[in-house]
N, CA, C and O atoms as a Tinker XYZ file with bonds, in Angstrom:
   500  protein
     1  N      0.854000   -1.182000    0.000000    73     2
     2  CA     0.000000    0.000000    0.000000    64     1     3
     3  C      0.895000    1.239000    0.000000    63     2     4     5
     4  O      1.864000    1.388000    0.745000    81     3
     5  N      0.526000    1.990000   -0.788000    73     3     6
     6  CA     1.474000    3.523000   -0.586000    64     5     7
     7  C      1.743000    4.339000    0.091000    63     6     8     9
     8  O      1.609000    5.224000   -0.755000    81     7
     9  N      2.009000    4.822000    0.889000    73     7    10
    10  CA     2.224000    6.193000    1.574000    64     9    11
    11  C      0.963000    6.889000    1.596000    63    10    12    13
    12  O      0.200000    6.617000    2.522000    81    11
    13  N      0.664000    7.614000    0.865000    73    11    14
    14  CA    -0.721000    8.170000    0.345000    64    13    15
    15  C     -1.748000    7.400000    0.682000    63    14    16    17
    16  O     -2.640000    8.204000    0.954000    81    15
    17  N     -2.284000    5.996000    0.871000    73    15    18
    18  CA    -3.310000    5.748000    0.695000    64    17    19
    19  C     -3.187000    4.631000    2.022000    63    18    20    21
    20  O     -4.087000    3.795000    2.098000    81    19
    21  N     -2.241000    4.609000    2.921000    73    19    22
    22  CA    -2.122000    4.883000    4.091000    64    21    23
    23  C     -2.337000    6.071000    5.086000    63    22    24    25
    24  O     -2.971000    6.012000    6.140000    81    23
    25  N     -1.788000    7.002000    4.638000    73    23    26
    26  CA    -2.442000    8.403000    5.379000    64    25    27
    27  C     -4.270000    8.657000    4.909000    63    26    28    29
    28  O     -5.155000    8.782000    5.755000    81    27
    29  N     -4.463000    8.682000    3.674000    73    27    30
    30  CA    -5.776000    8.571000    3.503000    64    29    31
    31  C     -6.524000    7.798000    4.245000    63    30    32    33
    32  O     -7.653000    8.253000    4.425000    81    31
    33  N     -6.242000    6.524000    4.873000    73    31    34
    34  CA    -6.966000    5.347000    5.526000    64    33    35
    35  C     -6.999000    5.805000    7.031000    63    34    36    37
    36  O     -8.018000    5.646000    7.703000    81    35
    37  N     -5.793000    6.410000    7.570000    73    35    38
    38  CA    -5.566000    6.730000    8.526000    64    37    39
    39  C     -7.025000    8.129000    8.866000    63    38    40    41
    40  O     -7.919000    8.284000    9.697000    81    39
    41  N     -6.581000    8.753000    7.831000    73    39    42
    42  CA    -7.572000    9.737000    8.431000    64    41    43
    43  C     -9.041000    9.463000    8.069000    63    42    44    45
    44  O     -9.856000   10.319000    8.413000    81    43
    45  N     -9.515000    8.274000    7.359000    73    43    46
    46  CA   -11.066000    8.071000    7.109000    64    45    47
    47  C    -11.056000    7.325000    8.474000    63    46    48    49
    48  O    -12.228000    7.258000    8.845000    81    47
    49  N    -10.222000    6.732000    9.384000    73    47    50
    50  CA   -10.899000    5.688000   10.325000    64    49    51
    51  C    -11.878000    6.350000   10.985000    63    50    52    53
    52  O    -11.947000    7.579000   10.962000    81    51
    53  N    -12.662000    5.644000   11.588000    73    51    54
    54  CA   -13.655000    6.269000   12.500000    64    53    55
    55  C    -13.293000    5.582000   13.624000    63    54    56    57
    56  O    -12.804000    4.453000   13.665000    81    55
    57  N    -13.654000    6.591000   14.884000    73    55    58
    58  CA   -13.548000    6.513000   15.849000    64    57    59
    59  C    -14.945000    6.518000   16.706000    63    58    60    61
    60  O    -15.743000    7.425000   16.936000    81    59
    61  N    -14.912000    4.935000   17.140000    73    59    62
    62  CA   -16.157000    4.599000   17.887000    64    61    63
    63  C    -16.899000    5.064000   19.139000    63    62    64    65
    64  O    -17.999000    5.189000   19.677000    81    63
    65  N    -15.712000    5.220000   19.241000    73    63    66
    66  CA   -16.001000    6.303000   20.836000    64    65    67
    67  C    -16.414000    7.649000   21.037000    63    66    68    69
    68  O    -16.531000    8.145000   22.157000    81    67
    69  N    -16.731000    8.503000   19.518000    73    67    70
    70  CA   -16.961000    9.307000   19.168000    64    69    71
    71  C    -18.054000    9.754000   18.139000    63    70    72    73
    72  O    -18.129000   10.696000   17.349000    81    71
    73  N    -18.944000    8.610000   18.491000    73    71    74
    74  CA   -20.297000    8.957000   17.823000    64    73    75
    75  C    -21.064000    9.485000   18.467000    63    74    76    77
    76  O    -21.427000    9.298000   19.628000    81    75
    77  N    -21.503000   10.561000   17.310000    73    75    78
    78  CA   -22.985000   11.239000   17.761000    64    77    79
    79  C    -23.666000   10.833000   16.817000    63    78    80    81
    80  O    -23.249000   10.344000   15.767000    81    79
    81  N    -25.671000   11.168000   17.416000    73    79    82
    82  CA   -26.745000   11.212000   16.395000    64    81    83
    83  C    -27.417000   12.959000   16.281000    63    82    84    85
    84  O    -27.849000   13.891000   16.959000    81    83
    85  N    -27.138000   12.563000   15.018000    73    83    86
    86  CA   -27.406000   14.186000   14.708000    64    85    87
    87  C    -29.026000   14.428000   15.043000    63    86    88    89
    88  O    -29.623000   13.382000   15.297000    81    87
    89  N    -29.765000   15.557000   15.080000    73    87    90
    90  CA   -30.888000   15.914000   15.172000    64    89    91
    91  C    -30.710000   17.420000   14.614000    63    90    92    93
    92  O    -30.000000   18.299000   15.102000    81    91
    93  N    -31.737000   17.516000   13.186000    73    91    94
    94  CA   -31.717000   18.889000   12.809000    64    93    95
    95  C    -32.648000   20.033000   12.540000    63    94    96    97
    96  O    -33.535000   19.800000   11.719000    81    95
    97  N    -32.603000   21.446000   13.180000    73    95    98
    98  CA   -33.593000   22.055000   13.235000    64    97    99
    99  C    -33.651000   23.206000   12.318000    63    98   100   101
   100  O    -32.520000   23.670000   12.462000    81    99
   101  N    -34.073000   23.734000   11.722000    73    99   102
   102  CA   -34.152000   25.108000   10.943000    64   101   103
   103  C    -34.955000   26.081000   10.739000    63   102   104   105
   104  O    -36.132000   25.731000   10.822000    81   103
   105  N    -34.725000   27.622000   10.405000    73   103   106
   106  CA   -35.963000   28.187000   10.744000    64   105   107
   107  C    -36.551000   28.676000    8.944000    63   106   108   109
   108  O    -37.457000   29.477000    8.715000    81   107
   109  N    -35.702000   27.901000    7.856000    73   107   110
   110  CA   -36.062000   28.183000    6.983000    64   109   111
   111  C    -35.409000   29.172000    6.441000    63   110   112   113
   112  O    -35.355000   29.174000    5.211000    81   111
   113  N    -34.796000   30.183000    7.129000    73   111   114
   114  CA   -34.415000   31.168000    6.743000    64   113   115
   115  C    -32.723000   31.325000    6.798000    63   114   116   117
   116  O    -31.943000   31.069000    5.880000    81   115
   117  N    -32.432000   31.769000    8.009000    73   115   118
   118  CA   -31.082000   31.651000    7.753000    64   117   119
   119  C    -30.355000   30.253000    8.693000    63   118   120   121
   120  O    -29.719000   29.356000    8.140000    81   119
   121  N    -30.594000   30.311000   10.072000    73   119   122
   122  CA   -30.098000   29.044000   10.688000    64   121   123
   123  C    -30.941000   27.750000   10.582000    63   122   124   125
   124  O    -32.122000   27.411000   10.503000    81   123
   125  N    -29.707000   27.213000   10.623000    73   123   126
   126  CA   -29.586000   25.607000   10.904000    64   125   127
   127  C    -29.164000   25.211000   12.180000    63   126   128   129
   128  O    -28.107000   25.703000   12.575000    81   127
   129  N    -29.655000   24.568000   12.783000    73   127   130
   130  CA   -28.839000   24.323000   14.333000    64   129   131
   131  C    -29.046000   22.334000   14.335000    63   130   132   133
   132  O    -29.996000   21.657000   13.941000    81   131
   133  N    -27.534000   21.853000   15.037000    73   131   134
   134  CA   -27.897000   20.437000   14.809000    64   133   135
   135  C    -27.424000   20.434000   16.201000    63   134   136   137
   136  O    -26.483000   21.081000   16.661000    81   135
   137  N    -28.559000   19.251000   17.078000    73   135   138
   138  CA   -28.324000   19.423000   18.091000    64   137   139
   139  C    -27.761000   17.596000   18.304000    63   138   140   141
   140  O    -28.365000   16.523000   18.297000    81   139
   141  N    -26.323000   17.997000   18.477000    73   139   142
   142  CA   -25.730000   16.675000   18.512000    64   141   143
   143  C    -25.374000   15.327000   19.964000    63   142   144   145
   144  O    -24.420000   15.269000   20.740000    81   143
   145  N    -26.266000   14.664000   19.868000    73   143   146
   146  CA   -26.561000   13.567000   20.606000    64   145   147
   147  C    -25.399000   12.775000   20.847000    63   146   148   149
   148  O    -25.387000   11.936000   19.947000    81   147
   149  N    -24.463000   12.613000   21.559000    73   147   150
   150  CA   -23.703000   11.615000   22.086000    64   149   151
   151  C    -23.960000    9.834000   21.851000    63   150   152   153
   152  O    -25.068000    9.451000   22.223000    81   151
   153  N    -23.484000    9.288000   21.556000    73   151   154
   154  CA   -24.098000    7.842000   20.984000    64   153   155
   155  C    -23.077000    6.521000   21.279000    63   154   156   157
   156  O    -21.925000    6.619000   20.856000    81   155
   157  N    -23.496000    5.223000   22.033000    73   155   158
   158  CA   -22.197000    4.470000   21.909000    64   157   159
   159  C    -22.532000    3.439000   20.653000    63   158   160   161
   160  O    -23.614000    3.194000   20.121000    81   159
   161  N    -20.850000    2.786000   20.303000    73   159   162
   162  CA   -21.474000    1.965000   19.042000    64   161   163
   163  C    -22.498000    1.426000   18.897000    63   162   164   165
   164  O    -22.688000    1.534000   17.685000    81   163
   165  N    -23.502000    0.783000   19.402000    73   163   166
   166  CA   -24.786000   -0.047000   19.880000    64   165   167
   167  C    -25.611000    0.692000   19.313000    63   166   168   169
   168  O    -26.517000    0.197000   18.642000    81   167
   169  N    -25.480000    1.969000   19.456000    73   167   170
   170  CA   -27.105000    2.912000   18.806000    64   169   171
   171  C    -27.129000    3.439000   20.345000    63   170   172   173
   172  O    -26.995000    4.643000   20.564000    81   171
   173  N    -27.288000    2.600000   21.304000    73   171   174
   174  CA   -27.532000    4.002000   22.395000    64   173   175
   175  C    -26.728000    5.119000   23.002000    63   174   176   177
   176  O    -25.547000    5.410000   23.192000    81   175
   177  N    -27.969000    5.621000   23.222000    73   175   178
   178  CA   -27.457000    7.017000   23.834000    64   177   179
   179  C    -26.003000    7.095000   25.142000    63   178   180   181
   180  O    -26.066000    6.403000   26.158000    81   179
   181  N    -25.057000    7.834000   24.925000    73   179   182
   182  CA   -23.882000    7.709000   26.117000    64   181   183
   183  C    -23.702000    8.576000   26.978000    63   182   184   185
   184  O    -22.767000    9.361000   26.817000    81   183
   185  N    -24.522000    8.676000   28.102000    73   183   186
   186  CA   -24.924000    9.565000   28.524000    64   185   187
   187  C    -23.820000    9.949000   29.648000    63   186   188   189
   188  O    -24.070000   10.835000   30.465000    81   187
   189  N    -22.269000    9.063000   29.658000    73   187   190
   190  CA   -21.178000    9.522000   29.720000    64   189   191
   191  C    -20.831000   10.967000   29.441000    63   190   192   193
   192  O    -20.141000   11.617000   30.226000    81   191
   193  N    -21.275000   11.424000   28.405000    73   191   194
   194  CA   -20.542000   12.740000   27.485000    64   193   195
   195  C    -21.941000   13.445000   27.198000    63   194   196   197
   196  O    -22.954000   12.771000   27.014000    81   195
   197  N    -21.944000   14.911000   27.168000    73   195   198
   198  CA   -22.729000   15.836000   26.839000    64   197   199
   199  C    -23.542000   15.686000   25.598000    63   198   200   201
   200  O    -23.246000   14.733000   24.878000    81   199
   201  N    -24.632000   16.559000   25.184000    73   199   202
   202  CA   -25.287000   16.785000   23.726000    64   201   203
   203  C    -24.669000   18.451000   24.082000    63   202   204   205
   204  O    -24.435000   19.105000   25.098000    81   203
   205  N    -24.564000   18.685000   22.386000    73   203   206
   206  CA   -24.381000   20.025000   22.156000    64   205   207
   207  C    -24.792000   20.525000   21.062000    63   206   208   209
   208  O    -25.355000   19.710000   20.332000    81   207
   209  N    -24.713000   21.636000   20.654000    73   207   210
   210  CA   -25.753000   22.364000   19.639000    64   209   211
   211  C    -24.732000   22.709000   18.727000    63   210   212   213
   212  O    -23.727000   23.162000   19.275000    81   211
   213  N    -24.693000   22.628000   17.478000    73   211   214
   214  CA   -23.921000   23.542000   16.427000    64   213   215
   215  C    -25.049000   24.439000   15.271000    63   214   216   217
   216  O    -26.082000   24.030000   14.739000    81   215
   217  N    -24.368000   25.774000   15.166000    73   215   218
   218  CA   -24.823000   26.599000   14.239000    64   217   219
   219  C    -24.363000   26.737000   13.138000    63   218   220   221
   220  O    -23.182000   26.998000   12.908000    81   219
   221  N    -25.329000   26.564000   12.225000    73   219   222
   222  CA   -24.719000   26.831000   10.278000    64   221   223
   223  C    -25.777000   27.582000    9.696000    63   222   224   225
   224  O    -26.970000   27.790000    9.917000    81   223
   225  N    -24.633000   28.018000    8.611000    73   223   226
   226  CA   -25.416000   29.160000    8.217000    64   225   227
   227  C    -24.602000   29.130000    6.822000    63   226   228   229
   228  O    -23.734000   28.265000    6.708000    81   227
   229  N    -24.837000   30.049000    5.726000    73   227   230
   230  CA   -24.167000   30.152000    4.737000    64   229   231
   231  C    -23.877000   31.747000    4.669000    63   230   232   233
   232  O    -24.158000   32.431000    5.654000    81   231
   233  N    -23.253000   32.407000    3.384000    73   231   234
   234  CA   -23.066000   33.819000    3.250000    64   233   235
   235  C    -22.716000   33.628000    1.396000    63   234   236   237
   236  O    -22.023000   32.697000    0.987000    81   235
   237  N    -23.084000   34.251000    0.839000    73   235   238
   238  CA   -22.687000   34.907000   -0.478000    64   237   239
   239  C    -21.666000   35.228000   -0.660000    63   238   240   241
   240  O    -21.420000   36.149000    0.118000    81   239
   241  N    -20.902000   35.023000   -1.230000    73   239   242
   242  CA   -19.253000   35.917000   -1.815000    64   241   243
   243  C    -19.678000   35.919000   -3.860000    63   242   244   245
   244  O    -20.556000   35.435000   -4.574000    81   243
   245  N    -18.675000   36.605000   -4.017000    73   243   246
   246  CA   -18.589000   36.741000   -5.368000    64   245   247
   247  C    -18.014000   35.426000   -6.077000    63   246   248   249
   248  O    -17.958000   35.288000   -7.299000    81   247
   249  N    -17.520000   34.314000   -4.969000    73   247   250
   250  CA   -17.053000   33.174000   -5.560000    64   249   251
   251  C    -18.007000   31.851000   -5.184000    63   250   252   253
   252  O    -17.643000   30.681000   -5.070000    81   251
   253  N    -19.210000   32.361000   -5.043000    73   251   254
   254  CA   -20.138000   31.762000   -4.502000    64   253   255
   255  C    -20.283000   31.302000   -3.059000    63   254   256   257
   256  O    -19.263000   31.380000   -2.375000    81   255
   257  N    -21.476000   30.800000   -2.446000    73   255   258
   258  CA   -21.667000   30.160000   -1.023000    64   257   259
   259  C    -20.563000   30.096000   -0.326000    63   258   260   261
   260  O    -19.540000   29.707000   -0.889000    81   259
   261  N    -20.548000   30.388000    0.760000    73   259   262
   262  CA   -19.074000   29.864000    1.775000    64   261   263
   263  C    -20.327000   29.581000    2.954000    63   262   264   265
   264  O    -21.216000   30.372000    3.269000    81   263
   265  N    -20.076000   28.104000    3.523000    73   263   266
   266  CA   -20.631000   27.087000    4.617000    64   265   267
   267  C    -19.827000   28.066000    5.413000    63   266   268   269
   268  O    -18.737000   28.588000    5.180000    81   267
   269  N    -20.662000   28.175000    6.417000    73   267   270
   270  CA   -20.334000   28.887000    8.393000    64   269   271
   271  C    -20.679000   27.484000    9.263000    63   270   272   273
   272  O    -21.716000   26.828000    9.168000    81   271
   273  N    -20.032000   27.327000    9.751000    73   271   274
   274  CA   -20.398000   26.571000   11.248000    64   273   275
   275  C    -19.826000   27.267000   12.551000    63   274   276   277
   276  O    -18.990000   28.167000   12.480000    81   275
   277  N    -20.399000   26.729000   13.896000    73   275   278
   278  CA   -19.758000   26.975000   14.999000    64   277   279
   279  C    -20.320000   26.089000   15.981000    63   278   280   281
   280  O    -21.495000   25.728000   15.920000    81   279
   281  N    -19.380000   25.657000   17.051000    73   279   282
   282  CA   -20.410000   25.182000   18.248000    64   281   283
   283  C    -20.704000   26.077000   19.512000    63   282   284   285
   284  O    -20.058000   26.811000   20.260000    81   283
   285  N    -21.683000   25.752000   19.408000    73   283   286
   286  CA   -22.797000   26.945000   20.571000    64   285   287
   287  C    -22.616000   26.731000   22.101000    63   286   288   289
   288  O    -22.633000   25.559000   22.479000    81   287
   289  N    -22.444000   27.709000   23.032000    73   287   290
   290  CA   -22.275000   27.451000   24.278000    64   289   291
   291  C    -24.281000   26.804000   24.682000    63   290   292   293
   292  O    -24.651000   25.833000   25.341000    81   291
   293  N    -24.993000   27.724000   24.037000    73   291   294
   294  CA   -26.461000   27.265000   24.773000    64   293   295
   295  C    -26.727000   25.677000   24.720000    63   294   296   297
   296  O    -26.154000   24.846000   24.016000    81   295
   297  N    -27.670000   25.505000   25.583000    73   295   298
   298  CA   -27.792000   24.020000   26.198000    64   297   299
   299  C    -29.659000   23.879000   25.342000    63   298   300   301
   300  O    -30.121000   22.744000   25.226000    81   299
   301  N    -30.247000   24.728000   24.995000    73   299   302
   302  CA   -31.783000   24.837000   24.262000    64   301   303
   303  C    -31.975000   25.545000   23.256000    63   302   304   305
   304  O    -31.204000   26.502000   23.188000    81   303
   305  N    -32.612000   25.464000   22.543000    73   303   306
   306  CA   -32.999000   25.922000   21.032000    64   305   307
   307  C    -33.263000   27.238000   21.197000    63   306   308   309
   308  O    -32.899000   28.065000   20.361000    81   307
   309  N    -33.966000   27.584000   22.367000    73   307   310
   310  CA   -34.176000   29.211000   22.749000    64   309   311
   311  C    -32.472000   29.685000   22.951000    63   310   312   313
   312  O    -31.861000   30.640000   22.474000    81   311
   313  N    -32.220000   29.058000   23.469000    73   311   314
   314  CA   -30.877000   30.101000   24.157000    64   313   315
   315  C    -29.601000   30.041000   23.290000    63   314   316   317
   316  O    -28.545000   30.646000   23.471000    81   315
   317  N    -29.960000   29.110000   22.235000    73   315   318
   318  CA   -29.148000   29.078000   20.723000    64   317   319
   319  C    -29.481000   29.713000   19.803000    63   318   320   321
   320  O    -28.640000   29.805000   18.908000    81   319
   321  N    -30.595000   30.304000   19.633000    73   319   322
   322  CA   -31.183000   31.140000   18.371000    64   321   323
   323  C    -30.972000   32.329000   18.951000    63   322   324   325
   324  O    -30.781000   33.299000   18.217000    81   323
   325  N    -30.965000   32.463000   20.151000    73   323   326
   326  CA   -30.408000   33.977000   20.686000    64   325   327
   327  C    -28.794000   34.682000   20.503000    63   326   328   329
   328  O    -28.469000   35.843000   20.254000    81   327
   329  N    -27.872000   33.312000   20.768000    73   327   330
   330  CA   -26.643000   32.957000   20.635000    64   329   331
   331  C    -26.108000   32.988000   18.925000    63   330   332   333
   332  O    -25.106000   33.574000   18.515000    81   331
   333  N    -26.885000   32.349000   18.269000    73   331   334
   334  CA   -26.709000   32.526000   16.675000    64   333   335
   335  C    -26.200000   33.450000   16.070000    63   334   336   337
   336  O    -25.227000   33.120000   15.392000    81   335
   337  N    -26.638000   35.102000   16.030000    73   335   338
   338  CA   -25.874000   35.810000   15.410000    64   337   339
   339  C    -24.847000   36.640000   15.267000    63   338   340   341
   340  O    -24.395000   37.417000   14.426000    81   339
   341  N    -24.516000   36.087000   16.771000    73   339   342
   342  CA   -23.003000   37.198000   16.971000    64   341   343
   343  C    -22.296000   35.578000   16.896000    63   342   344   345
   344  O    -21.243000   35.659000   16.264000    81   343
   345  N    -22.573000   34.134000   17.360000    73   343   346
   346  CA   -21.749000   33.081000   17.364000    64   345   347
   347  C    -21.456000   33.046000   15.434000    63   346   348   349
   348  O    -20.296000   32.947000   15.033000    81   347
   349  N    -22.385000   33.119000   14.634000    73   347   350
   350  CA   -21.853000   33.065000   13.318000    64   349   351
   351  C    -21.189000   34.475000   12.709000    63   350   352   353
   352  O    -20.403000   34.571000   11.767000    81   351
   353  N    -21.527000   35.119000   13.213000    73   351   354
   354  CA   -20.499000   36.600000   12.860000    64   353   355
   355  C    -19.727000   36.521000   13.411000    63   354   356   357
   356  O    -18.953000   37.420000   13.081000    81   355
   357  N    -19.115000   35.636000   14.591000    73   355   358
   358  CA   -17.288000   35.323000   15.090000    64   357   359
   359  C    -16.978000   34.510000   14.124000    63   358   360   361
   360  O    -15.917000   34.874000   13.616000    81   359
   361  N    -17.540000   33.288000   13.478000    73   359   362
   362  CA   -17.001000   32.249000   12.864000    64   361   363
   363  C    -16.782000   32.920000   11.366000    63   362   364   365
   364  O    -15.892000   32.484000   10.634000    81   363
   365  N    -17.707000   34.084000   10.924000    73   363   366
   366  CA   -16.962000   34.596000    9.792000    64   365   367
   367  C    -15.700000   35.470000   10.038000    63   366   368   369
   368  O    -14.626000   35.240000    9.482000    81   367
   369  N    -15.904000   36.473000   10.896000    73   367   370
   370  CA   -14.558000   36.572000   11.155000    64   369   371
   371  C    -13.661000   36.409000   11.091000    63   370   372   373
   372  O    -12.749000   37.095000   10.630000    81   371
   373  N    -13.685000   35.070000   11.719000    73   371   374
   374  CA   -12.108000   34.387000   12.433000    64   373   375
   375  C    -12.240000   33.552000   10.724000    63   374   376   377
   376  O    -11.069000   33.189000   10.831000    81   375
   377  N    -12.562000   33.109000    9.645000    73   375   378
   378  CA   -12.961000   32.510000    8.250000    64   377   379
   379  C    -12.035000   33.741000    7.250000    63   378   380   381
   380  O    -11.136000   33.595000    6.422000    81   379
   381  N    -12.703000   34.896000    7.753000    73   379   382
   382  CA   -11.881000   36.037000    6.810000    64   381   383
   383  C    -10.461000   36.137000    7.310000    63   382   384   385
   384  O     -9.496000   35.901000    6.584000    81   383
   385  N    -10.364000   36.504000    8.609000    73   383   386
   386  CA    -8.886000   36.457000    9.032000    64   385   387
   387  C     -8.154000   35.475000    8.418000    63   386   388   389
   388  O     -7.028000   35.575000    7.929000    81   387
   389  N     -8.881000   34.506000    8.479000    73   387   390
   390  CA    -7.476000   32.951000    8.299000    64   389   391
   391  C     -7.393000   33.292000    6.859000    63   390   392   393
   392  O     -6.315000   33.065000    6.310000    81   391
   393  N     -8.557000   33.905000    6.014000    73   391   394
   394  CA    -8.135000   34.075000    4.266000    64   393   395
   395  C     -6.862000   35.149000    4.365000    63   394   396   397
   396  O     -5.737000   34.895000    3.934000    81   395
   397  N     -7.147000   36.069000    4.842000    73   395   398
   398  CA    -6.093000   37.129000    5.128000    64   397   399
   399  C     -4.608000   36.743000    5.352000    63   398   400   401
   400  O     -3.634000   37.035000    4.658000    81   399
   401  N     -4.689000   35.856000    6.743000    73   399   402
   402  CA    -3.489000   35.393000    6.604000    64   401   403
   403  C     -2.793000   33.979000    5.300000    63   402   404   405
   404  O     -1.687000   33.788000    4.794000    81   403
   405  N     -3.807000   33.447000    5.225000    73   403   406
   406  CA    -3.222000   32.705000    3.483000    64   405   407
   407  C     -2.720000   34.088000    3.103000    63   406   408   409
   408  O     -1.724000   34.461000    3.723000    81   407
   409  N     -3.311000   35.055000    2.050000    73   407   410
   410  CA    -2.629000   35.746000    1.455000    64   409   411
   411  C     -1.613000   36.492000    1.619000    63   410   412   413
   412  O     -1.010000   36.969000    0.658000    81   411
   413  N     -1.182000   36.762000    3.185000    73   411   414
   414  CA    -0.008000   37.615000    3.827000    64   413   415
   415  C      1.490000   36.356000    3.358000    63   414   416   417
   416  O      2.630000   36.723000    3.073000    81   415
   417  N      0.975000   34.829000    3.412000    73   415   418
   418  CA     1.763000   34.508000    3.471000    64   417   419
   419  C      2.220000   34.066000    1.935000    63   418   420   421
   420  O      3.340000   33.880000    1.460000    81   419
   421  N      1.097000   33.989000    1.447000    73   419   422
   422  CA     1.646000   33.608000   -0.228000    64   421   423
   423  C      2.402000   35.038000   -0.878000    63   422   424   425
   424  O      3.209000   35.037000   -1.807000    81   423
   425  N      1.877000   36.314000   -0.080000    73   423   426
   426  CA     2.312000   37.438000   -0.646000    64   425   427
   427  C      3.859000   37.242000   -0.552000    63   426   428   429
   428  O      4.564000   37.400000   -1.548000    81   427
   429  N      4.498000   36.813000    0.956000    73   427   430
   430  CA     5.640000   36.717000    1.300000    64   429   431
   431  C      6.420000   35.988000    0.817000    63   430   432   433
   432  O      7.642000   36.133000    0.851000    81   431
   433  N      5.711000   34.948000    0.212000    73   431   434
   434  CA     6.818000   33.861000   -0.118000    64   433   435
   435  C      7.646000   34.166000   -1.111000    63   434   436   437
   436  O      7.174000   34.961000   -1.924000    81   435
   437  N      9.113000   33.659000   -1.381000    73   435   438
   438  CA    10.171000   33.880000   -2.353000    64   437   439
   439  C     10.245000   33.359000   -3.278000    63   438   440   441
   440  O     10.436000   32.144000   -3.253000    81   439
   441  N     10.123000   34.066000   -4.526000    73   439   442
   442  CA     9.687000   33.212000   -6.005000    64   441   443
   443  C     11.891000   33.126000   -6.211000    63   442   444   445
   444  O     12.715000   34.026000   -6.047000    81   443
   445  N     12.049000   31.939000   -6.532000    73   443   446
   446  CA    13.157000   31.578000   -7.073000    64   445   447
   447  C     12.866000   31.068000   -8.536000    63   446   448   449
   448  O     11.944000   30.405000   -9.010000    81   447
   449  N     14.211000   31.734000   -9.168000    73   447   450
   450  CA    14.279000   31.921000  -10.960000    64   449   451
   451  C     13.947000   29.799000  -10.963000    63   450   452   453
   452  O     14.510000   28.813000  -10.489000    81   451
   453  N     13.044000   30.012000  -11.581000    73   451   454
   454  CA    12.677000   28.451000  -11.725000    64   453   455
   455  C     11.410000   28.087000  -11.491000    63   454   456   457
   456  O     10.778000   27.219000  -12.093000    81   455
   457  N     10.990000   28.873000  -10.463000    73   455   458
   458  CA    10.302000   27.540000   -9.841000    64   457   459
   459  C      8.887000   28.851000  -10.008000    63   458   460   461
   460  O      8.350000   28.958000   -8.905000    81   459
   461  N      8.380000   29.569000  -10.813000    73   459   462
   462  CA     7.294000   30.416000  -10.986000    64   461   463
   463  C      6.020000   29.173000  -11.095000    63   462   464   465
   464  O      6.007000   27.988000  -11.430000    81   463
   465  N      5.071000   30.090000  -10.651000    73   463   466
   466  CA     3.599000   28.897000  -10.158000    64   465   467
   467  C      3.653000   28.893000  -12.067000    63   466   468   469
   468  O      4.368000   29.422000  -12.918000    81   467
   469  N      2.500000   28.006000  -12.064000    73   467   470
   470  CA     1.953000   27.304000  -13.325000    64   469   471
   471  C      0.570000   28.225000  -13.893000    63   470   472   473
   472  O     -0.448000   28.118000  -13.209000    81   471
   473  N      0.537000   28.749000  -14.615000    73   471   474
   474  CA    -0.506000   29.080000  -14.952000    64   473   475
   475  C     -1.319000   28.354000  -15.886000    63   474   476   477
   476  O     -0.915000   27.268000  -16.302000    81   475
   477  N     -2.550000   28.883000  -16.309000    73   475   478
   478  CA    -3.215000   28.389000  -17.169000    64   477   479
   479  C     -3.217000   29.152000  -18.386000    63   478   480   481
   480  O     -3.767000   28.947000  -19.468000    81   479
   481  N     -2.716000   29.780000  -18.102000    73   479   482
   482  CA    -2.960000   30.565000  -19.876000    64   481   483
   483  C     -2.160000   29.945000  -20.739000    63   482   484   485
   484  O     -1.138000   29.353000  -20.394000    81   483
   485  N     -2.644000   30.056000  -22.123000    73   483   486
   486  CA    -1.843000   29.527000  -23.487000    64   485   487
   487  C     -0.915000   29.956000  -24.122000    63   486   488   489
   488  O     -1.060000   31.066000  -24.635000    81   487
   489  N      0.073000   29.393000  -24.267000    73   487   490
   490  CA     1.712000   29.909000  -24.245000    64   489   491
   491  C      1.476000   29.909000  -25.815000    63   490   492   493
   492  O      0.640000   29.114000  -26.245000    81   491
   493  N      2.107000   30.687000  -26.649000    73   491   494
   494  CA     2.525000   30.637000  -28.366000    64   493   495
   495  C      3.911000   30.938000  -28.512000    63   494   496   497
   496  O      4.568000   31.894000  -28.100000    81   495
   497  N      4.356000   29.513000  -29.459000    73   495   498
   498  CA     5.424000   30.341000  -29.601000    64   497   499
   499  C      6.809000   28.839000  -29.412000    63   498   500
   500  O      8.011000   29.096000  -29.475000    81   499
């Protein structure tokens, strides 16, 4: 087996000890909230470990849809839909920052005589 398709295997394993059952709510409009159930392999519930709520949402760019998620401190659907729009306006945020820093660092990097990126345009000639 290769290198590659060892690390690939590695990172599809699943980890049993780490199932949840999803449950999902929406208001049609902008949120999604999945309120995630703790689960042991068997199907039941593991009531070892917490349920918790995550928020999604989408946003428009000029390069189409960009998916938002976050996980929610509230423990109820009330006290998560309250929580929703400043919790997904951090997660864009901190989404734009990290684009920001990609580009600080591709800006920085050192083009050596050789090694120029690849483009797509059509060479003549």
């Amino acid at each position: 087996m290769s290198a590659d398709k060892k690390d690939l295997n590695e990172q599809l394993e699943v980890d049993a000890n780490l199932l949840y059952k999803e449950e999902t709510v929406t208001d049609m409009k902008a949120a999604t909230f999945k309120i995630m159930t703790p689960i042991k392999s068997d199907g039941s519930e593991d009531e070892s470990r917490e349920k918790f709520i995550s928020a999604h949402s989408s946003v428009m760019s000029p390069m189409g849809v960009i998916p938002l998620q976050t996980r929610l401190d509230a423990k109820t659907l009330e006290a998560a839909a309250k929580e929703f729009p400043q919790a997904i306006q951090k997660a864009m945020d901190k989404l734009v920052e990290e684009a920001r820093e990609m580009q600080r660092q591709e800006a920085s990097k050192i083009v050596v005589p050789g090694s120029a990126p690849q483009t797509n345009k059509i060479q003549f000639g």
